[in-house]
C-alpha positions as CSV (number, residue, x, y, z in Angstrom):
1,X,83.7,41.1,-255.3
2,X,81.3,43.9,-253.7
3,X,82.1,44.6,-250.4
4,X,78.6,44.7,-248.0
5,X,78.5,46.9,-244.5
6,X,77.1,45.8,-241.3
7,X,75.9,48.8,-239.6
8,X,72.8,51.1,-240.2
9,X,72.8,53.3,-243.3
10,X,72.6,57.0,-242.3
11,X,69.2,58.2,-242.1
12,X,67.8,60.4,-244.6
13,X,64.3,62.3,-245.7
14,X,62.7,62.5,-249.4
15,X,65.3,63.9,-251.4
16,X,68.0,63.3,-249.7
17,X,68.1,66.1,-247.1
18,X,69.4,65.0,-243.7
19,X,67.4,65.3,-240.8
20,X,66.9,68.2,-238.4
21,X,68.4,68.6,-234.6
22,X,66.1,68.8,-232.4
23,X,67.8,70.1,-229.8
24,X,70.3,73.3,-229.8
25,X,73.9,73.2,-229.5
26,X,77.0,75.5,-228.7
27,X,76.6,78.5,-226.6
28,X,72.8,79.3,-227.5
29,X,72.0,76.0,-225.4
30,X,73.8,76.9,-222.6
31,X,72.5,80.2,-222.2
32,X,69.0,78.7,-222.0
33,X,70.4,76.2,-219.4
34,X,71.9,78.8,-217.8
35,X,69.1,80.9,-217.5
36,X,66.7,77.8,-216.2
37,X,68.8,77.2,-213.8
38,X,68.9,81.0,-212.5
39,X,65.0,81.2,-212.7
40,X,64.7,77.6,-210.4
41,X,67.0,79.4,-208.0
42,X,65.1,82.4,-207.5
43,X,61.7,80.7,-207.1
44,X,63.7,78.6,-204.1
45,X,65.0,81.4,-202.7
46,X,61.5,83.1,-202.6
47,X,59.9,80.3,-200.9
48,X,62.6,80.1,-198.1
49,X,61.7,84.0,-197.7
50,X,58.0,83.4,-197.5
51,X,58.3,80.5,-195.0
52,X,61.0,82.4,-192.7
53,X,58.1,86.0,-192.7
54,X,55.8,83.2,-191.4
55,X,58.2,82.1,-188.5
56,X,58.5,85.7,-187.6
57,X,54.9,85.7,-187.0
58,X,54.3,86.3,-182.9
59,X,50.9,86.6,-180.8
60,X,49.6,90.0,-180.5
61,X,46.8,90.8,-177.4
62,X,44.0,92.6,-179.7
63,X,40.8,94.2,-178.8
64,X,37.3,92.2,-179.0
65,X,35.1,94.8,-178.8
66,X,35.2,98.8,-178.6
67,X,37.3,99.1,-175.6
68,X,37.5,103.3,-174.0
69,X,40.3,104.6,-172.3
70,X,39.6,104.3,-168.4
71,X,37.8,100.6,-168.9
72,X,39.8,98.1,-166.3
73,X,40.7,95.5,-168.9
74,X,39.2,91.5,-168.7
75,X,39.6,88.6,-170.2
76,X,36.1,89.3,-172.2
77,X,37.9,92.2,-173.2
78,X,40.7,90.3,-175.7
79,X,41.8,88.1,-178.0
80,X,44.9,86.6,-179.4
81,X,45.6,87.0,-183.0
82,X,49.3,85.4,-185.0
83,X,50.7,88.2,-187.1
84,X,54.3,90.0,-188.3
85,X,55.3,92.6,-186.2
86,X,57.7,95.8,-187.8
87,X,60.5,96.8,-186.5
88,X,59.7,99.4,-183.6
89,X,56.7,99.0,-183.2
90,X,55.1,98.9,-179.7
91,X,52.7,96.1,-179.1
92,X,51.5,93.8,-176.4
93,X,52.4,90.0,-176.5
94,X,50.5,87.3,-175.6
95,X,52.7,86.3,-173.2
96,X,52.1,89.3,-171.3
97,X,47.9,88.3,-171.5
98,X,48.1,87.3,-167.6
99,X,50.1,90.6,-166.6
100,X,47.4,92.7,-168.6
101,X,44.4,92.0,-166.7
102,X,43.1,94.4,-164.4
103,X,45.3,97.3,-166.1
104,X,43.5,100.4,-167.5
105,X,43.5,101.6,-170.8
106,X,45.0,104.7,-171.0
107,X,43.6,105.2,-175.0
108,X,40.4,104.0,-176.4
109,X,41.2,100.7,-178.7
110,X,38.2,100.2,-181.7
111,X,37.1,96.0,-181.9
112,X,39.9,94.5,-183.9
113,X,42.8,96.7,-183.2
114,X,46.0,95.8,-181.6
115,X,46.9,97.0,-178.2
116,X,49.9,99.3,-178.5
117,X,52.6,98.8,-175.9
118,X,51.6,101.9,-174.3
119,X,47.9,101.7,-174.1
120,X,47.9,99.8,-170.2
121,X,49.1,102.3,-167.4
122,X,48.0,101.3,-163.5
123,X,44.5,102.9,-162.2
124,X,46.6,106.0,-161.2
125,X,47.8,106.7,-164.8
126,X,44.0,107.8,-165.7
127,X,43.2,110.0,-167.0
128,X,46.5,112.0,-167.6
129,X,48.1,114.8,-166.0
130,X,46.0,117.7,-166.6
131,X,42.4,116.0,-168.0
132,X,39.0,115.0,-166.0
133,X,36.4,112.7,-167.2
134,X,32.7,114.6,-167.1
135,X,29.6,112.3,-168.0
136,X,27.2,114.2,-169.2
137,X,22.6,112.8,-170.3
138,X,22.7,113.8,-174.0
139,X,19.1,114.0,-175.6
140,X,18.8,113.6,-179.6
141,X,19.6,116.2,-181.7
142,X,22.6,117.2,-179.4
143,X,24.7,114.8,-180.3
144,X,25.8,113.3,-183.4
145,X,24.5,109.7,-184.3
146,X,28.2,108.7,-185.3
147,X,29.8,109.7,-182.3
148,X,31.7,106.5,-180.6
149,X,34.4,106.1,-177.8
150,X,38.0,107.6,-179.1
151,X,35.7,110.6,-181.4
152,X,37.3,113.8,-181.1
153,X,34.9,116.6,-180.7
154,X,33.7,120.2,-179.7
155,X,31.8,120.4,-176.1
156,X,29.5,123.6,-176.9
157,X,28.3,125.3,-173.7
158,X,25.2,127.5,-173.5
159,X,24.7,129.8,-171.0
160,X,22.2,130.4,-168.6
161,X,18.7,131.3,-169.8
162,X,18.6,135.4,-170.1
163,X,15.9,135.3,-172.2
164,X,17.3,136.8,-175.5
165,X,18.0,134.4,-177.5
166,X,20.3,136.4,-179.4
167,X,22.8,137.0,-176.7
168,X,23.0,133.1,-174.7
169,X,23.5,131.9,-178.7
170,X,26.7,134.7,-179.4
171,X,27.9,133.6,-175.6
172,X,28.2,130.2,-176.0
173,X,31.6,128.5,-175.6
174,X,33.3,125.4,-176.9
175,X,35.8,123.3,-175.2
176,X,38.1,120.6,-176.8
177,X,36.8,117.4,-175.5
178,X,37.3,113.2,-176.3
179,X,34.7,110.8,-175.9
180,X,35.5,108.3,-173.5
181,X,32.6,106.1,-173.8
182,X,28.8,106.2,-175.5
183,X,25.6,104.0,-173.4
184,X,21.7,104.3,-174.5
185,X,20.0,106.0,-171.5
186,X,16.7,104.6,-173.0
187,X,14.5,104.2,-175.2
188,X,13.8,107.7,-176.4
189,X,17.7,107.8,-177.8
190,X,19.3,109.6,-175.6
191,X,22.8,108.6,-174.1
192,X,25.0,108.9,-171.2
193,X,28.9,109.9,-172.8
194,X,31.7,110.3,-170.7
195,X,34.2,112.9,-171.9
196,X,37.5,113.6,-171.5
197,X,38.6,117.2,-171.3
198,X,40.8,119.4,-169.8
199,X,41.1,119.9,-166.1
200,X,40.4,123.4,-166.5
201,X,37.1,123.2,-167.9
202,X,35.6,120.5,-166.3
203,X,34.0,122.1,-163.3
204,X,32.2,124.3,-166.3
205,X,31.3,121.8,-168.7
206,X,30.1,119.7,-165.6
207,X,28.0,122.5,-164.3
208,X,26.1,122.9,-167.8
209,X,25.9,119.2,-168.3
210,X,23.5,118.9,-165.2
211,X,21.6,122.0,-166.7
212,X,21.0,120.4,-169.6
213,X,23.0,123.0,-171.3
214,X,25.5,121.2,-173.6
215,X,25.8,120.2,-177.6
216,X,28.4,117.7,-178.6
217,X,30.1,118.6,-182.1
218,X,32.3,115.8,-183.4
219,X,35.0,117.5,-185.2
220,X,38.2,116.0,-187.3
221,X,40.9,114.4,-185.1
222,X,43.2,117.0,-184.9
223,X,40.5,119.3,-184.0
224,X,39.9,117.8,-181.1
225,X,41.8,117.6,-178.0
């Protein structure tokens, strides 16, 4: 009698081969497993790091417009953006905003910039220890056009008419100086600037401002004063 089988026959292909694994086994298999694993972990770990940076974000008091140093600070004057502070660095928080007001800027601050933590002093802190503020009717031509409030420049005095050219152009002086603040006068493009220089020769560079006797010559930062 021929015996008979119940179960499935095993599985073949055209001529007899068996078929192929699709899917590794042994170490190799593991490795990739491994590896997958690894790679998920990282990408988790990244994300927690990128959502903890945004926690440390904290409200900063920034500038709204070109502030100089010497304006009495308002709430016109401000804004409050959200952003990561470094590790010692100086800055004003916005939960300082109310305590702010009424203080004067003791540095110029350009629209957009963040208010250092040392940039408010009391009315008495400005300007320093040894500087005066001089204002000063500048026509065209004696000032550059891209002079602005923080711009470090050269205040060239002319002296008195002699009438020799010669000599009042070899005796002219220039005096380190930083532009405090830049208005139109009118409409003819002249401005009024207030500068700050040194105590020493404002009572000069005052004198020839009201004689119409000044240039200002922006110069590289540390150029200036």
């Amino acid at each position: 009698m021929v015996g008979t089988t119940t179960g499935p026959a095993p599985a073949t292909v055209q001529g007899g081969t068996p078929p192929v694994r699709l899917l590794g086994k042994g170490p190799r298999r593991w490795r990739w497993l491994v590896l997958g694993l690894a790679m998920a972990t990282t990408g988790a770990l990244a994300g927690v790091t990128a959502v903890d940076r945004l926690d440390q974000r904290q409200g900063v008091l920034v500038a709204d417009r070109d502030l100089p140093a010497g304006h009495v600070v308002t709430t016109d004057d401000l804004r409050i953006a959200q952003i990561t502070v470094g590790d010692g660095v100086s800055v004003i928080g916005e939960q300082d905003l109310e305590e702010a007001l009424g203080r004067t800027l003791t540095v110029p601050v350009a629209d957009g910039a963040i208010l250092p933590g040392t940039a408010l002093g009391p009315d008495a802190a400005y300007p320093p220890a040894q500087e005066a503020v001089v204002g000063a009717a500048l026509m065209p031509g004696r000032f550059p056009a891209s002079v602005q409030p923080g711009s470090a420049v050269s205040v060239v005095v002319i002296p008195e008419d002699t009438g020799q050219v010669a000599e009042q152009e070899a005796g002219a002086e220039a005096f380190p100086a930083r532009v405090q603040s830049v208005e139109a006068a009118a409409g003819d493009g002249s401005v009024i600037v207030e500068l700050a220089v040194s105590a020493l020769d404002a009572a000069q560079i005052s004198s020839a401002a009201a004689t119409d006797r000044i240039t200002v010559v922006q110069v590289p930062t540390r150029g200036g004063s």
